[in-house]
C-alpha positions as CSV (number, residue, x, y, z in Angstrom):
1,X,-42.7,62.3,6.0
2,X,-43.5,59.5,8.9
3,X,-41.9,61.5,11.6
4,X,-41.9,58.6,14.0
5,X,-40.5,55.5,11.5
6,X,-37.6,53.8,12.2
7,X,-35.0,55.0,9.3
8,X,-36.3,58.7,10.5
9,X,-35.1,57.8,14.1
10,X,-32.2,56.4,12.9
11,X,-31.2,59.5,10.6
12,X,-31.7,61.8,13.7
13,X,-29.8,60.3,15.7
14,X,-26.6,59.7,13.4
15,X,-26.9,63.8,13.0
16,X,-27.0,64.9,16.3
17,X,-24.0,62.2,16.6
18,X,-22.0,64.2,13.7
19,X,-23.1,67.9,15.4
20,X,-21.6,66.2,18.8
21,X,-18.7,65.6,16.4
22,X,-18.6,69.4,15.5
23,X,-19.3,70.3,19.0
24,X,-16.3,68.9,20.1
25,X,-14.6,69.6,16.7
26,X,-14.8,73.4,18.7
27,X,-14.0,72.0,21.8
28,X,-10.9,70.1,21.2
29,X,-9.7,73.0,18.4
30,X,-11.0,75.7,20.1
31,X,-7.3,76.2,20.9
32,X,-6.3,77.0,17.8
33,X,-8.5,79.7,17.3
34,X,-7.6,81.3,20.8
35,X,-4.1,79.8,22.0
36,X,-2.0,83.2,20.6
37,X,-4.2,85.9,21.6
38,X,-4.3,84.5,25.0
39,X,-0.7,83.8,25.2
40,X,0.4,86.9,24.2
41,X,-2.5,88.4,27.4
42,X,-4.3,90.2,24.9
43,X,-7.3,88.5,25.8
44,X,-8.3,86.6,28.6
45,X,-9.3,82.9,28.3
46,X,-12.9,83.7,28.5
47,X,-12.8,86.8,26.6
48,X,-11.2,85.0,23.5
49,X,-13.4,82.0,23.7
50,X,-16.6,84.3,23.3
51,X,-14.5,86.4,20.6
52,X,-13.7,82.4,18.9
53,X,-17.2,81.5,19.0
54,X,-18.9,84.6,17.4
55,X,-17.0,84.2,14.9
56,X,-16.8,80.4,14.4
57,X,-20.8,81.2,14.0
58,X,-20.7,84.3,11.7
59,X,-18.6,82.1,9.5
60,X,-22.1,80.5,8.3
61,X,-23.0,83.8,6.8
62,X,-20.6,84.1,3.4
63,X,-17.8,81.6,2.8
64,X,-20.0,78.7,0.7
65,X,-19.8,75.0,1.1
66,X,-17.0,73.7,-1.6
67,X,-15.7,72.0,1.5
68,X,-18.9,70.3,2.2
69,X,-19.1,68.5,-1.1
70,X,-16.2,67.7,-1.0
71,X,-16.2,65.5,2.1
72,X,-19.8,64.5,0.8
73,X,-19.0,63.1,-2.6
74,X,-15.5,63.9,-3.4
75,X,-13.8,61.3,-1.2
76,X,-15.7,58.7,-0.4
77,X,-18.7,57.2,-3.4
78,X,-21.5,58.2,-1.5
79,X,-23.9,55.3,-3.6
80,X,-21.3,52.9,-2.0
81,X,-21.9,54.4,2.4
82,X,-25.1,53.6,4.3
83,X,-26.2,55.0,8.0
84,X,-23.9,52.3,9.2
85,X,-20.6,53.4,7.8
86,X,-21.8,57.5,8.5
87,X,-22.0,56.4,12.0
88,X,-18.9,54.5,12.9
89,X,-17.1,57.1,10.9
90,X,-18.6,59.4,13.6
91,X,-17.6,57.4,16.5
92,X,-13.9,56.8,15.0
93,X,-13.6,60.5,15.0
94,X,-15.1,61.6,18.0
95,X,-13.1,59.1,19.8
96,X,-10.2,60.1,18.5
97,X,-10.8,63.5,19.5
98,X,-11.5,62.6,23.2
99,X,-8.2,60.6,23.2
100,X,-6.2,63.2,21.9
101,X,-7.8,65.9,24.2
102,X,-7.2,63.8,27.1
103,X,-3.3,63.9,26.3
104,X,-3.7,67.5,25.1
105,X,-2.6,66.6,22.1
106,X,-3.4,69.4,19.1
107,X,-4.4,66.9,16.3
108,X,-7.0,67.5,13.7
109,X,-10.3,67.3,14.6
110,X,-11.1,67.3,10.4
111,X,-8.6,64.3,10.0
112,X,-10.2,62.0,12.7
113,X,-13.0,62.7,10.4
114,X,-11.9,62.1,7.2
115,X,-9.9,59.0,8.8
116,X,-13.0,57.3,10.4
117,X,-15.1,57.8,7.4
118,X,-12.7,56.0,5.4
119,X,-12.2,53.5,7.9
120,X,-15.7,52.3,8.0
121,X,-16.5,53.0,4.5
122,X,-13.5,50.6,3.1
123,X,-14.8,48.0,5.8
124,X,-17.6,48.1,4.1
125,X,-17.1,48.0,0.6
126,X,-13.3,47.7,0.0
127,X,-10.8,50.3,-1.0
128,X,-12.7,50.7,-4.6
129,X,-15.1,53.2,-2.9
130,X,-12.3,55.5,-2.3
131,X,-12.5,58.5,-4.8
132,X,-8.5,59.2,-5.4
133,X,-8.4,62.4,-6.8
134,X,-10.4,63.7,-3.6
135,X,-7.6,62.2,-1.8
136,X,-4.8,63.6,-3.5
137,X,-5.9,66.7,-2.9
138,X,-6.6,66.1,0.7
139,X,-3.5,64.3,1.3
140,X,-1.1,66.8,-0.6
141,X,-2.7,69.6,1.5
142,X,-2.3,67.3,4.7
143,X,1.5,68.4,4.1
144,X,1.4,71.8,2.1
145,X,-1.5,73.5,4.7
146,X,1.7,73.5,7.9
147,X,4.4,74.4,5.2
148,X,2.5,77.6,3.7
149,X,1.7,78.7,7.4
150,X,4.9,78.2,8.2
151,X,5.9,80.3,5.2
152,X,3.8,83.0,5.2
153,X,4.6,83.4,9.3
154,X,8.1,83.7,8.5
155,X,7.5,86.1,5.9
156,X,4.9,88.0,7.6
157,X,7.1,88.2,11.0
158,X,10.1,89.4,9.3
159,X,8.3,91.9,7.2
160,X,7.0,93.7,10.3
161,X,10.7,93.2,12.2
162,X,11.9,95.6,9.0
163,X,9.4,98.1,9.3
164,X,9.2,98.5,12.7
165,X,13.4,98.0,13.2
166,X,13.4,101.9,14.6
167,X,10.4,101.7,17.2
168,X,11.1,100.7,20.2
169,X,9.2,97.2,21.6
170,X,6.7,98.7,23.5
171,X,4.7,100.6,20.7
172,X,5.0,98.1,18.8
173,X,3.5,96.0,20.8
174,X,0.7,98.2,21.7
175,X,0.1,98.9,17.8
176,X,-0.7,95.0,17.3
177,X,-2.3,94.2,20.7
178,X,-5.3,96.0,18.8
179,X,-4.5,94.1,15.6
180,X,-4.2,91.1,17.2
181,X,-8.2,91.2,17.5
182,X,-8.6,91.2,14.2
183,X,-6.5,88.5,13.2
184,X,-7.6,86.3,16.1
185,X,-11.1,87.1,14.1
186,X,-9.9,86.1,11.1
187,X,-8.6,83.1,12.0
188,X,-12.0,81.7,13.6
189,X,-14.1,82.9,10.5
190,X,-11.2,80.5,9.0
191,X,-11.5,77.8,11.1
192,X,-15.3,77.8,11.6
193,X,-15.9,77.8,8.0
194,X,-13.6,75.5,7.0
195,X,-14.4,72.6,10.2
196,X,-17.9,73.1,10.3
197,X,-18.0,72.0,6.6
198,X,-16.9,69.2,6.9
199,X,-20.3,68.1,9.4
200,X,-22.5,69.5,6.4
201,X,-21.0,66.9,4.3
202,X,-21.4,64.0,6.4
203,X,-25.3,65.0,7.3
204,X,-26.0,66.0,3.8
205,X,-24.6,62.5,2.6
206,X,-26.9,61.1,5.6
207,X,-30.0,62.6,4.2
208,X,-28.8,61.9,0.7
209,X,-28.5,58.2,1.6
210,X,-32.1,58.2,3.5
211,X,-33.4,59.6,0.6
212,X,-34.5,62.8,2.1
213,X,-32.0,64.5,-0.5
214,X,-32.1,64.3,-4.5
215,X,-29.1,65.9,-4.9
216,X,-26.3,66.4,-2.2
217,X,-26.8,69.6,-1.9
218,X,-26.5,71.0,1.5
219,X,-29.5,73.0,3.0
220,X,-29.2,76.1,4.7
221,X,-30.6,74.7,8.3
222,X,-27.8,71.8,8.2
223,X,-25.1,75.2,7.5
224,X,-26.8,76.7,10.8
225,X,-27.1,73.9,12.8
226,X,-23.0,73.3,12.1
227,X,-21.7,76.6,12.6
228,X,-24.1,76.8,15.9
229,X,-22.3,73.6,17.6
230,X,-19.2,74.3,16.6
231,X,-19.3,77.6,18.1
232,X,-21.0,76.0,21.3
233,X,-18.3,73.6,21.3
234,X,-15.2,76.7,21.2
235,X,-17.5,78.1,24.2
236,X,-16.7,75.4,26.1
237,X,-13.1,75.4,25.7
238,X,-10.1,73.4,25.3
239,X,-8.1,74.7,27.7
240,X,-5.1,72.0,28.0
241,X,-4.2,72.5,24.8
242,X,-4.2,75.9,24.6
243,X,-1.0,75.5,26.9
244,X,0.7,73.8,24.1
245,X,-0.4,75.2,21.0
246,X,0.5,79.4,22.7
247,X,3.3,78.2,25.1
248,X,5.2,75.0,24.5
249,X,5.5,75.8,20.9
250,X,7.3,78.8,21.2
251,X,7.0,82.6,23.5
252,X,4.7,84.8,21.5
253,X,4.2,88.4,21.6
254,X,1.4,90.5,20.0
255,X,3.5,91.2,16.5
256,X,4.4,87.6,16.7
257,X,0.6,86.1,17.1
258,X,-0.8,88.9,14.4
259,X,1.4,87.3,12.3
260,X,0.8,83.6,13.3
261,X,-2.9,84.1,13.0
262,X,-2.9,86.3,10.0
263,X,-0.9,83.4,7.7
264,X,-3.1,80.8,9.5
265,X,-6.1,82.7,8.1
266,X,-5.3,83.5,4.8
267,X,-4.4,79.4,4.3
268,X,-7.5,78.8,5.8
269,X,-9.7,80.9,4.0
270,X,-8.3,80.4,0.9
271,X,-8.4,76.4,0.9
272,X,-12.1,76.7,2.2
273,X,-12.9,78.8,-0.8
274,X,-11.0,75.8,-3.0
275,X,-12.9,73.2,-1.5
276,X,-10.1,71.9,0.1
277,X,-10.5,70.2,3.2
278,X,-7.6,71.5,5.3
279,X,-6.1,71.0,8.9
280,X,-6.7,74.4,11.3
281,X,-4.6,72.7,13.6
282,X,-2.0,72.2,11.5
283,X,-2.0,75.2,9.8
284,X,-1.9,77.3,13.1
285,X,0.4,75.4,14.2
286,X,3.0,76.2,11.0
287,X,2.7,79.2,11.7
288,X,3.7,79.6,15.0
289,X,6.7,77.6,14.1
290,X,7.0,80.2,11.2
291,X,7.5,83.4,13.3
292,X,9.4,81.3,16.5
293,X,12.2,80.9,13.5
294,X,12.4,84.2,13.1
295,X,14.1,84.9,16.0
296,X,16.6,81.6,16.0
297,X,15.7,78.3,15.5
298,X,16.4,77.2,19.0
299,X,13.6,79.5,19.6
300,X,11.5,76.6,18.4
301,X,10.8,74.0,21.3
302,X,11.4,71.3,18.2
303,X,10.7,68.4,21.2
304,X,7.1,69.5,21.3
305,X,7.0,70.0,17.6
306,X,7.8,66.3,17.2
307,X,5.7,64.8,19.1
308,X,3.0,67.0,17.3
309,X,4.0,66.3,14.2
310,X,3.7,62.4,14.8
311,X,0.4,62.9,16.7
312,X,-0.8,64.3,13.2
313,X,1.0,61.1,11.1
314,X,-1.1,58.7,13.3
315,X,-4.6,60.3,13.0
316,X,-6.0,59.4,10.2
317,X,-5.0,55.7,10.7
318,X,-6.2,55.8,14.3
319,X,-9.4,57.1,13.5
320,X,-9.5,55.0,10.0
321,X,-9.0,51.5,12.5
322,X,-11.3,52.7,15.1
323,X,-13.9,52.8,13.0
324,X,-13.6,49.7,11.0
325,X,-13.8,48.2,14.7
326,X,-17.3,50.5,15.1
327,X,-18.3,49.4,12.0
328,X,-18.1,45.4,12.5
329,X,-19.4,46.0,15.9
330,X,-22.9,47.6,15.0
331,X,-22.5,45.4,11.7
């Protein structure tokens, strides 16, 4: 391997571009992972961004890498992308991200992905390189990941409002304060395994396309080297949308973000397991909307919902048109 040659160059560069991606991926999401158990003052900020980012990293260890293939070859024809369209895709997505996170916006950081990869890899090569069976999935799950959180935090929430009916608030709320540490756990084994899959595919389809991989298979280093910047990335925080995504949405309390985290990481962690490239964001985001309904639906602040929900409807377009600019540019 000629470790100084020009397509070697080129392929480290485009991955350190896509583990910036995943850096700030854990950056802009890192909200998600942390927003209820600092809402609800179990945690302090910095105490649940370490917690977030141990766990975004331990997530390497266990959950496999359906997702990865899937972004890597069940989306997009990887015979039909080159280093080109991998690297507008990247810069769609990433500034995406930073335009969202300026506005502290909680979009998804995987659908800017998804959105700019498409968007340079059909300005490449026409809308024939789409795989549609890759995007069904992806695009059903776009809508069904929200509506199960949002389910299973309802259910959750008025589960534990039964069994606990006869105890008064404050034991209750000591009870889950504990429990809320494992299910803010959960949730960024979830969300670490789930996002950080999504780099591997795009660096495995960049070696694959370099020839530096037969098959696209994804190597254990490129698993590491994901989980490692996404869990930098949730280190160094998020913090203006944290306000929106444990506040805005609706008032939390311990029982209340056990049960929004809990739903969020059983959607999570089951989808990853499928392959299925879903939204944290959105998920997480269901279910907080999920338990605030439990208590009336005015609980719900449904103006900040909105203007969520149609941050989400506009991502993947964003990014996709981005990108196709990117694309003609370095073209």
């Amino acid at each position: 391997m000629d470790y100084t040659s020009p397509t070697f160059l080129v392929i480290v560069g485009i991955i350190f571009t896509a583990l910036v991606f995943d850096f700030l991926n854990g950056f802009h999401d890192a909200a998600n992972s942390i927003a209820t158990v600092v809402s609800t003052r179990v945690l302090s900020p910095g105490q649940a961004v370490l917690w977030a980012a141990f766990f975004n990293f331990v997530a390497a260890f266990g959950f496999g890498v359906g997702v990865a293939k899937t972004i890597g070859s069940g989306m997009i024809d990887p015979n039909a992308v080159d280093q080109k369209v991998i690297f507008a895709g990247l810069v769609g997505a990433i500034a995406w991200n930073l335009i969202t996170w300026y506005f502290g916006l909680p979009t998804s950081s995987s659908h800017a992905l998804i959105g700019g990869y498409a968007g340079s890899a059909v300005t490449k090569g026409g809308f024939e390189v789409i795989i549609a069976s890759g995007w069904t999935k992806t695009l059903m799950f776009i809508v069904l990941s929200p509506v199960i959180g949002m389910i299973l935090g309802l259910i959750f929430m008025i589960s534990l409002q039964w069994l606990f009916r006869g105890t008064a608030p404050s034991r209750v709320d000591k009870y889950f304060r504990r429990l809320q540490l494992l299910s803010a756990a959960l949730f960024s084994l979830g969300h670490g395994t789930n996002d950080a899959q999504k780099t591997m595919g795009v660096i495995a389809v960049v070696l694959f396309t370099a020839g530096y991989l037969k098959t696209l298979d994804i190597p254990f280093w490129v698993v590491l080297m994901a989980h490692a910047a996404i869990g930098l990335g949730t280190l160094s925080g998020g913090w203006r949308i944290v306000r929106t995504m444990g506040q805005k949405i609706t008032a939390l309390r311990p029982p209340g973000g056990f049960c929004a985290e809990a739903a969020g990481a059983i959607s999570i962690i089951g989808a990853a397991l499928g392959g299925i490239p879903v939204s944290t964001t959105h998920t997480i985001t269901g279910a907080i909307v999920g338990v605030g309904a439990t208590r009336r639906v005015t609980a719900v602040k449904w103006g900040v919902t909105r203007r969520i929900i149609w941050a989400w409807i506009i991502t993947i377009p964003a990014a996709a048109a981005i990108a196709a600019f990117a694309y003609r540019v370095i073209k």
